[in-house]
C-alpha positions, 0 to 999 in steps of 0.5 A: 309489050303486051299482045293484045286483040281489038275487036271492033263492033258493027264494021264492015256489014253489008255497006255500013261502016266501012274500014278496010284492013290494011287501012286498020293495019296502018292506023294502028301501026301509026298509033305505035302498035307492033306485029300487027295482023287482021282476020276476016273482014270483020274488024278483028286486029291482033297486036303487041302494045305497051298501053293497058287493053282498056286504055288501048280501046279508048285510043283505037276508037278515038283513032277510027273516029278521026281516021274513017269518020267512024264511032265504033265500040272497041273491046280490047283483050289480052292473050291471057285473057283470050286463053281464059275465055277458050278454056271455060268453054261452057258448052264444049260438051253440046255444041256440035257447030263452031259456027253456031257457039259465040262468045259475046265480048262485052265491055262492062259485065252487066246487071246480073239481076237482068239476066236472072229475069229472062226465062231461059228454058222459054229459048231452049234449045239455045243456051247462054251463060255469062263469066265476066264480061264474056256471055257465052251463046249456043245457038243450034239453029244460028244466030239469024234465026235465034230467038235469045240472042236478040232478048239478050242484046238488049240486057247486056249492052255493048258487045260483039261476038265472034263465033267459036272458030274465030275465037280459036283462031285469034289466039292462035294469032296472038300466040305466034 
């Protein structure tokens, strides 16, 4: 069995889209997954599986559909992949707040050709940069106040981010 990460999009904001926890945690054990842990609030489940991660979000969703009425993008990553993700850390060097760094997970990489068309000194001081289907953001100001993040929301398609702290700390989780 394979250690893997489900990050679910849009749950648990204000009163949208609700999922509790441990109702999540049995879900996902009744789906036959193993050692199976939650953090924060926001949709983020650690878990030994025997599915490939893409076959693993297909079933999540499907899951979360029938249990909690929902349909919820589901990004599934291993831990080897999770480590990658940790280690390019493309702005370690200027990013002061773990808070104000996110990794935007994606489900597919999209259109490099679109991204080239944003002017990115025009947002500066907040920076992006996209390895995979991972984009990499630094915002100095925060995500609620970023100018950049919603201009890339609309090029990049499905995703959802967590900031740098988390990130960390769902390895870690994956690790024990």
């Amino acid at each position: 069995m394979e250690r893997q990460l489900a990050l679910l999009r849009g749950v648990n904001l204000g009163t949208r889209n609700r999922v509790g926890m441990a109702e999540l945690r049995a879900m996902l054990a009744e789906l036959g997954y193993a050692r199976i842990s939650t953090h924060l609030q926001s949709g983020n489940a650690v878990f030994s599986a025997a599915t490939p991660a893409d076959r693993t979000a297909a079933l999540i969703r499907a899951a979360i559909e029938s249990e909690f009425g929902l349909d919820v993008p589901v990004l599934v990553r291993t831990a080897a992949q999770l480590r990658a993700v940790l280690a390019a850390d493309p702005f370690g060097s200027i990013a002061a707040d773990e808070a104000r760094y996110l990794v935007q997970f994606l489900d597919a990489e999209p259109d490099p050709g679109r991204l080239a068309e944003l002017d990115a000194q025009r947002y500066e001081p907040e920076r992006f940069q996209l390895l995979g289907r991972e984009l990499y953001l630094w915002l100095p100001g925060g995500v609620h106040k970023s100018r950049l993040e919603p201009a890339l929301r609309r090029i990049v398609g499905v995703g959802t981010a967590r900031n740098w702290r988390t990130v960390r700390r769902l390895l870690e989780l994956m690790e024990t």
